[in-house]
C-alpha positions in Angstrom: 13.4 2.4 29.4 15.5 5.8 28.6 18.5 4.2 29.3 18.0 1.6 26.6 17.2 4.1 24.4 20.2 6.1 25.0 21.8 3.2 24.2 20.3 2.1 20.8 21.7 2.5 17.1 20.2 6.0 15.4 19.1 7.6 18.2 21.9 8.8 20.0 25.3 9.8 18.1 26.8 10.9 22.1 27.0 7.2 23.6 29.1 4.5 21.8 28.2 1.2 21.9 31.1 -1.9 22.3 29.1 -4.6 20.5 29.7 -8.0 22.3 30.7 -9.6 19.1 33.7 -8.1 19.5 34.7 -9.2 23.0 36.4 -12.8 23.6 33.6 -15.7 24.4 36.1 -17.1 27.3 36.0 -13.5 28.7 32.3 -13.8 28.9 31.1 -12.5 32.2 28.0 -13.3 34.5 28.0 -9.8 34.5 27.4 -9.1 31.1 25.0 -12.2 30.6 22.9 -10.2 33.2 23.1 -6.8 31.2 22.2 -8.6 28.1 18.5 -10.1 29.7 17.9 -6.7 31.2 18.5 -5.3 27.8 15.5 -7.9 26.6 13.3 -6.6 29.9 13.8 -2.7 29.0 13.2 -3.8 25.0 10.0 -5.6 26.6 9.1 -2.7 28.1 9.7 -0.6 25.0 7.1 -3.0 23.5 4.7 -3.2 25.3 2.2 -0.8 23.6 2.6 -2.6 20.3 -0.3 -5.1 19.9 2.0 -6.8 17.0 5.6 -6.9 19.8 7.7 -10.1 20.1 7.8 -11.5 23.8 10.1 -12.6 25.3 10.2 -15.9 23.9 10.8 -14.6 20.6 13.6 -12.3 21.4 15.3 -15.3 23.1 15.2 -17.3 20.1 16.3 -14.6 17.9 19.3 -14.4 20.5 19.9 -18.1 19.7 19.6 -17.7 16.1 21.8 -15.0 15.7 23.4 -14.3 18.4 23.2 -10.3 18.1 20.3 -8.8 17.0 20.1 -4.6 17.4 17.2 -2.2 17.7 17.6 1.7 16.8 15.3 4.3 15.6 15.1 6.7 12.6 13.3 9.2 13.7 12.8 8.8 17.9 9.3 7.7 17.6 9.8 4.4 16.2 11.5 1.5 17.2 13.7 -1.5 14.9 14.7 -4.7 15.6 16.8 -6.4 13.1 19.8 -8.8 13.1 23.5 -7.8 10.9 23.3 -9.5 7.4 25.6 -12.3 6.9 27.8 -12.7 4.0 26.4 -15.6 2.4 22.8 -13.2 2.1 24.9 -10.9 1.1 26.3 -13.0 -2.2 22.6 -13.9 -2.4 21.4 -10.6 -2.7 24.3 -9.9 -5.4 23.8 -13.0 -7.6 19.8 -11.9 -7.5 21.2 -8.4 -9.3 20.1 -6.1 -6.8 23.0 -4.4 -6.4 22.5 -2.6 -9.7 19.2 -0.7 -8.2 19.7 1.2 -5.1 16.2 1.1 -3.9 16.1 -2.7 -5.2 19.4 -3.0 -2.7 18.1 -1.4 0.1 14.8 -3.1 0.5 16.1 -6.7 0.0 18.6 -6.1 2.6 16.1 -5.2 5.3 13.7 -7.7 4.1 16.7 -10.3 5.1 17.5 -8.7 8.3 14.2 -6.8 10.0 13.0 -8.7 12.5 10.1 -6.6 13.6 8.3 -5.3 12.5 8.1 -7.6 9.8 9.5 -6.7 6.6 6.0 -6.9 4.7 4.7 -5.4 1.1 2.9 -3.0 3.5 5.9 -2.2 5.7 8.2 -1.3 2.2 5.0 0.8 0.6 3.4 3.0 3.8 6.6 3.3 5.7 7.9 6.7 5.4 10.1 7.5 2.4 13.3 7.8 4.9 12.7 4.6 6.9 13.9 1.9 4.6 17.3 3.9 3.4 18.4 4.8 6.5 17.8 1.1 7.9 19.7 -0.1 5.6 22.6 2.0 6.1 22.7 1.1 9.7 22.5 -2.8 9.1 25.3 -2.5 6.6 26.9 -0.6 9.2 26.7 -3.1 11.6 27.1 -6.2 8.9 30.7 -4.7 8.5 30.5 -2.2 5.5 32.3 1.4 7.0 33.8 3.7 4.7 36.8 3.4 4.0 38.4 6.4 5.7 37.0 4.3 9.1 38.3 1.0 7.8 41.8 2.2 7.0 42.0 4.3 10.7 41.1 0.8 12.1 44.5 -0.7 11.1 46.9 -1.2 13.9 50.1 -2.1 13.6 51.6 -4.9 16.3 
């Protein structure tokens, strides 16, 4: 189980993670299928003590939905699971004017990409005040929005 969390978005800054999105599909090894359904047995195991927890069929179909899906942490003793925010629910979220309230922003982003615990009215009001901002910066994170001092030292030239 630690070694999961070692590995999980917002708890440890040390460990960089290679996100298979990035890797080619036709170099998609056995190996690596492996890693990812032991990473669904440790998050399992993570789990367990929460009476509300998806099994395993759940996580498998939110692996065939979206392909990726991430857990992290804000604060060590909770845990995330939520899935990168597509651009299409991004122009949704724009066109609803959201953009023009930060806490209005924030909240209908995780509402379109938490996965559990689910993004209810009671999760936005008793969750502490921390939780939701600092969700939302690491789905945007992960959806593709870096600063630009990041995106710029990505360039390469060929």
């Amino acid at each position: 189980m630690s070694s999961l969390l070692n590995n999980v978005e917002g708890i440890s800054t040390d460990d960089v993670i290679t996100d298979p999105i990035e890797e080619s599909s036709e170099g998609f090894q056995e190996e690596e299928l492996e890693e990812e359904v032991d990473s669904i047995g440790e998050l399992l195991e993570m789990l367990h003590e929460y009476e509300d927890a998806p099994d395993r069929m759940e996580l498998e179909q939110w692996k065939d939905l979206y392909g990726i899906y991430f857990v992290s942490s804000v604060n060590s003793e909770d845990i995330f699971v939520w899935k990168t925010l597509k651009r299409m629910e991004y122009k949704s979220i724009a066109q609803s004017g959201a953009l023009e309230q930060q806490d209005l922003f924030e909240n209908s982003v995780v509402r379109k990409s938490l996965l559990w615990p689910r993004p209810s009215q009671e999760f936005f009001v008793s969750s502490n005040a921390g939780i939701v901002p600092t969700l939302f910066k690491q789905i945007m994170h992960k959806s593709g929005f870096v600063a630009d001092d990041i995106a710029i030292s990505m360039i390469r030239r060929v």
